[in-house]
Backbone bond lengths (Angstrom), bond angles and torsions (degrees), N, CA, C in turn:
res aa  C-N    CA-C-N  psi(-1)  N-CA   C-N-CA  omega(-1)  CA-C   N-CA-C  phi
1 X - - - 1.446 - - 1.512 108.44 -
2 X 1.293 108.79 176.02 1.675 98.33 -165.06 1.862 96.14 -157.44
3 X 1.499 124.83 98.07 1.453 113.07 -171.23 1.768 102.24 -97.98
4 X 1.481 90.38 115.84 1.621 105.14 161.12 1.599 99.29 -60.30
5 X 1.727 94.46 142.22 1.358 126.44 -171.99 1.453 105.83 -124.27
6 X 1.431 121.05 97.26 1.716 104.38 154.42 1.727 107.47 -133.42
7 X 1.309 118.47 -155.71 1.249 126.87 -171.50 2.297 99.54 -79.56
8 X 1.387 97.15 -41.35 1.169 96.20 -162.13 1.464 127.42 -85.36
9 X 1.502 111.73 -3.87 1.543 152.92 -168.87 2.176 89.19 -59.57
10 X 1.046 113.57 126.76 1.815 117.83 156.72 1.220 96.39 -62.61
11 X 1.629 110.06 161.52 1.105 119.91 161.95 1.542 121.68 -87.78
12 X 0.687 102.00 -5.68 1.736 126.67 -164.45 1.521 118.56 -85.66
13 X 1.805 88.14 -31.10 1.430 102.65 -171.41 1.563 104.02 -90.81
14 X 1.654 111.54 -27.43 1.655 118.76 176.24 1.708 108.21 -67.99
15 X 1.520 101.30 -25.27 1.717 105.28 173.85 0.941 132.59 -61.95
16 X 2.096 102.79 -47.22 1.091 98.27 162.77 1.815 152.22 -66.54
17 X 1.392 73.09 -35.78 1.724 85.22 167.59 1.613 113.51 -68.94
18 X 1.288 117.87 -20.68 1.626 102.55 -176.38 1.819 92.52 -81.73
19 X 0.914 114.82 -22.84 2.163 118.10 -164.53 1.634 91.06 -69.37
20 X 1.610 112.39 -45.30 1.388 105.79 -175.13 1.174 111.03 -48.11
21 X 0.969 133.95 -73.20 1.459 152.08 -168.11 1.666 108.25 -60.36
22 X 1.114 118.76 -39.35 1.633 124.81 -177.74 1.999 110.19 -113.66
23 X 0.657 124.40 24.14 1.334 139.58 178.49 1.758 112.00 2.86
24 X 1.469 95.09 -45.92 1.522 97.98 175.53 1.323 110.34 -102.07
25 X 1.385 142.38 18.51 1.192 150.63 123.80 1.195 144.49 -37.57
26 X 1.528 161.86 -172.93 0.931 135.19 57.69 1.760 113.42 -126.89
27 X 1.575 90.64 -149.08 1.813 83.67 -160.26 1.763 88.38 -140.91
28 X 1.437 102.23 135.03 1.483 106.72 -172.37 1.885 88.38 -115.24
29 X 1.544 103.77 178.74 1.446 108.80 -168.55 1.577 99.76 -138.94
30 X 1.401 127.35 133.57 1.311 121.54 175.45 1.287 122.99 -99.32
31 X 1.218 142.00 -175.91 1.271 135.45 117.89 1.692 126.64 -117.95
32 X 1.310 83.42 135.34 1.731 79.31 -171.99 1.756 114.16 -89.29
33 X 1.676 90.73 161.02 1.729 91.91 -169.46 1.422 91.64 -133.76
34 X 1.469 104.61 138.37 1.338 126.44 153.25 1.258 114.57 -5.54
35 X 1.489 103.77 149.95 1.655 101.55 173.34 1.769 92.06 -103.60
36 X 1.040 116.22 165.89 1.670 146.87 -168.14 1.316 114.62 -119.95
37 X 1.590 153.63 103.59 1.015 153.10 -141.75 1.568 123.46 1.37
38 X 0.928 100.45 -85.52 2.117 114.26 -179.85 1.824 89.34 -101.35
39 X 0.643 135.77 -7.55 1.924 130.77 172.36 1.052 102.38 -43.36
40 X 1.375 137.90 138.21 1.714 111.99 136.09 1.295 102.81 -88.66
41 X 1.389 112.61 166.90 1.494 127.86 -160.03 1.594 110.16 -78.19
42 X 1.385 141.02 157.41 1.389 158.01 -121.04 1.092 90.47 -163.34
43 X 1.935 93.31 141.16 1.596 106.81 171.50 1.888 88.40 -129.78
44 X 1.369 105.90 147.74 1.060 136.60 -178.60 1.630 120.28 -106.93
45 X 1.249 115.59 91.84 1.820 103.36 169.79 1.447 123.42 -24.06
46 X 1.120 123.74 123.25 1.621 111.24 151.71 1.280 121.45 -96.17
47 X 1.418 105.41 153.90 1.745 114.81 -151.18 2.308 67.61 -90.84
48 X 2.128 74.03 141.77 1.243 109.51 153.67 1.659 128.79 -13.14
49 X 1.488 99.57 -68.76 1.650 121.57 162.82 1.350 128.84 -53.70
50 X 1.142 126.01 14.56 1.403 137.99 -156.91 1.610 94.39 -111.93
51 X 1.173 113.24 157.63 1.160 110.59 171.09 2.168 105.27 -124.49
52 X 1.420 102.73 170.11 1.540 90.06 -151.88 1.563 112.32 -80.08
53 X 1.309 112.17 -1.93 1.449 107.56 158.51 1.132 132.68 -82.93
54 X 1.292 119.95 28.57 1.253 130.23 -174.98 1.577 97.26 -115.08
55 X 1.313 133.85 -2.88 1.769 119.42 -160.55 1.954 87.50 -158.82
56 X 1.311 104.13 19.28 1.919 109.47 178.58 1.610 100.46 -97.92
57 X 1.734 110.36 140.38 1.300 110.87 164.81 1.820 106.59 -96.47
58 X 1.625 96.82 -21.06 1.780 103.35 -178.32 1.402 88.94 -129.32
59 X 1.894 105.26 139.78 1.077 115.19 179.26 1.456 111.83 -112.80
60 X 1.219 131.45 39.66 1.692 135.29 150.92 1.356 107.19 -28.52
61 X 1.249 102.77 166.79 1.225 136.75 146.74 1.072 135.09 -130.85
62 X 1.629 126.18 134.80 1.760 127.21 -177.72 1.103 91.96 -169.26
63 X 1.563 98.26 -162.53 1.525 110.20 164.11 1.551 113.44 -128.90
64 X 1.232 137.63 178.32 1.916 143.14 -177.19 1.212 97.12 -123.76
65 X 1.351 142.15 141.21 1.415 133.38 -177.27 1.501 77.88 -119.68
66 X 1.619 100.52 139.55 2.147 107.54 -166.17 1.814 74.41 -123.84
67 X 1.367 97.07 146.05 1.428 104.48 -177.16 1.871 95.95 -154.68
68 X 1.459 90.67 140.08 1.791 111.56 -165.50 1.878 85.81 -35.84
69 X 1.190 116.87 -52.87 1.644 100.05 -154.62 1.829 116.88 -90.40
70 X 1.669 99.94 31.97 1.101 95.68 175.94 1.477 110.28 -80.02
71 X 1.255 138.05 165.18 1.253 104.29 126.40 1.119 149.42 -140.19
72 X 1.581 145.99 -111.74 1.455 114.48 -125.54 1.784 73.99 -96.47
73 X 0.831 108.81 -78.64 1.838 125.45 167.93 1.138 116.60 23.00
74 X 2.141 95.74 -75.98 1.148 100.75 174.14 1.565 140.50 -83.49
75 X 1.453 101.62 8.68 1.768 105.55 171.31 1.440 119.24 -89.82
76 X 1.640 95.21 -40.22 1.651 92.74 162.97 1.865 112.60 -68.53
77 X 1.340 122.64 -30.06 1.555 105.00 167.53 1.518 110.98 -69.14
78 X 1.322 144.41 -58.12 1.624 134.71 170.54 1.423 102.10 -35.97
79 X 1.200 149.19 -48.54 1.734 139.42 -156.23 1.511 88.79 -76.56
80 X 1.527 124.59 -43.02 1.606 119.27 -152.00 1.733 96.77 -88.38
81 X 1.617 105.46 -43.14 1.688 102.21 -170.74 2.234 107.44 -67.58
82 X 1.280 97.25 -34.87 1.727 112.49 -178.78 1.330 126.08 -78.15
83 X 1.504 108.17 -24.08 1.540 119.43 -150.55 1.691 102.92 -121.26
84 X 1.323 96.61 -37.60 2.109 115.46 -164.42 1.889 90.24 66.37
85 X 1.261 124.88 33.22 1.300 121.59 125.07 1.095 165.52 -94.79
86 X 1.631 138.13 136.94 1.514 131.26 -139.32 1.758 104.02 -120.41
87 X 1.420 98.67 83.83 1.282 94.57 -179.04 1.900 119.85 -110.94
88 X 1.445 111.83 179.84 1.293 92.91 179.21 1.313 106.46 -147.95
89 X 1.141 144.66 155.06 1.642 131.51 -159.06 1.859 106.79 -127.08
90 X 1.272 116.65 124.58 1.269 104.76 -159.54 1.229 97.19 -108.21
91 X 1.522 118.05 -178.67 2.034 105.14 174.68 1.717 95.47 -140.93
92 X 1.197 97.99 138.90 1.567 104.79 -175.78 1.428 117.16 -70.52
93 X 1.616 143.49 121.98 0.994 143.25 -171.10 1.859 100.80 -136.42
94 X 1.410 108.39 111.58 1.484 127.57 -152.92 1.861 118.88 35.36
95 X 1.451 133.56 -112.59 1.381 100.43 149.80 1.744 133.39 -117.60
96 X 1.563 84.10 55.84 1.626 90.57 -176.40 1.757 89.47 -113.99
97 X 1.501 105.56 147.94 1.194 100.67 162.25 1.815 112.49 -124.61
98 X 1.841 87.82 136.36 1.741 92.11 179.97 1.154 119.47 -109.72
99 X 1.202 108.91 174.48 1.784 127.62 176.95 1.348 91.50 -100.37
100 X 1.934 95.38 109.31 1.364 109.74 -168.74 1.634 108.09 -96.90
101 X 1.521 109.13 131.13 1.486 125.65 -166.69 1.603 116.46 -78.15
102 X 1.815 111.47 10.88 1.361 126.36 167.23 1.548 93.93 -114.34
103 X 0.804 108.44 81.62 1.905 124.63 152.77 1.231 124.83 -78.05
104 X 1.375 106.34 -7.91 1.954 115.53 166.71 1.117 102.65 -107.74
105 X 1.367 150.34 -1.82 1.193 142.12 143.63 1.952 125.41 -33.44
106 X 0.882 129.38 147.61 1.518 119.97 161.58 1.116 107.32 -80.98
107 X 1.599 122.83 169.74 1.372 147.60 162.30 1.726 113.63 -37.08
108 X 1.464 92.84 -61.82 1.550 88.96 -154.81 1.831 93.82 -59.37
109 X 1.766 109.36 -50.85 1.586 127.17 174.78 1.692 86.10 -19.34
110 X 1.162 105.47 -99.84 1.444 99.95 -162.53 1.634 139.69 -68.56
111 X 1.170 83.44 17.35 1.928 84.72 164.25 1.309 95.33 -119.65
112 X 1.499 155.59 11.94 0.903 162.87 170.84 1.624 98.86 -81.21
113 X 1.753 87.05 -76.58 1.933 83.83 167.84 0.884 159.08 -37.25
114 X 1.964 95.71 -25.95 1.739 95.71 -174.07 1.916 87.99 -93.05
115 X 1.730 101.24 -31.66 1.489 70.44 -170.10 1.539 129.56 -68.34
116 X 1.432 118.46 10.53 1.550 132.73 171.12 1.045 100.20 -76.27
117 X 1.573 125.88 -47.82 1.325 131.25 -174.22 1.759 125.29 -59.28
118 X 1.356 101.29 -38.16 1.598 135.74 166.42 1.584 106.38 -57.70
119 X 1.333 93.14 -63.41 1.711 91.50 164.68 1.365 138.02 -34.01
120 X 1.174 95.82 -55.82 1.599 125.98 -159.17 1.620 97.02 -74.74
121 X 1.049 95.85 -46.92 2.067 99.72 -176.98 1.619 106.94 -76.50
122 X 1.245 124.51 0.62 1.313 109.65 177.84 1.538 89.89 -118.95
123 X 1.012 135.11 -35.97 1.464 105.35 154.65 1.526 143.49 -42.12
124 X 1.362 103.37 -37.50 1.369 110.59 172.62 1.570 104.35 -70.58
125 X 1.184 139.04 -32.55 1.900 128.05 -176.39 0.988 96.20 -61.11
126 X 1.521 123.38 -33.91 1.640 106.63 -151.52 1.450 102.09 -84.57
C-alpha cells in the first residue's frame, strides 16, 4: 500500500486506508506541544476530522509505500522523519486497542497476532 501525504489529505481518510489493509491495526496522529517550564512537552490526539495540516511540523508532499514487512517503528519513524508527523500505531487486543510493546515486530506479524489473540478470547466466552 502506499499513503499519499499532503497538507489537505483527512486524517480519517489515511486511517482508513491503513485499517483496510491492517484490520487489527490502526494509526492515530498527534500533535505535539511545547514543553512549559520543568514540563516535558505533550502530545495531543487529533480528532479524526482534522485534516493533516493541522498536527505537521513539515509540510511536504509525497507518498510512504507501507509494506506487510515493515515495521511498526519504522513507519511511524518515515511519517515523523518525511512528513514532520507524530503518529503512533496501536493493535487491537479484544475491544481495547493498545500501544503494542513489540515495535520491532512487522505489520502483517502484528495484526496477525492480535487477530489470533481476538480469536482466542472469543472462544473462551463461548
Amino acid at each position: 500500500m502506499e499513503i499519499i501525504i499532503h497538507d489537505d489529505r483527512v486524517i480519517e481518510d489515511i486511517q482508513r486506508e491503513f485499517s483496510e489493509k491492517y484490520p487489527n491495526l490502526k494509526i492515530e496522529f498527534f500533535i505535539k506541544i511545547e514543553p512549559k517550564g520543568n514540563n516535558p512537552a505533550k502530545k495531543l490526539i487529533m480528532h479524526s476530522g482534522n485534516k493533516l495540516c493541522d498536527c505537521r511540523e513539515e509540510h511536504s508532499k509525497g507518498s510512504i509505500p507501507i509494506t506487510p514487512d515493515m515495521t511498526i517503528r519504522d513507519v511511524e519513524r518515515a511519517l515523523r522523519h518525511q512528513f514532520g508527523l507524530h503518529p503512533r500505531i496501536y493493535h487491537k487486543i479484544g475491544s481495547d486497542w493498545l500501544e503494542p510493546s513489540t515495535r520491532h515486530w512487522s505489520l502483517e506479524k502484528q495484526n496477525s497476532t492480535s487477530l489470533e489473540s481476538n480469536s482466542e478470547s472469543t472462544l473462551e466466552r463461548v
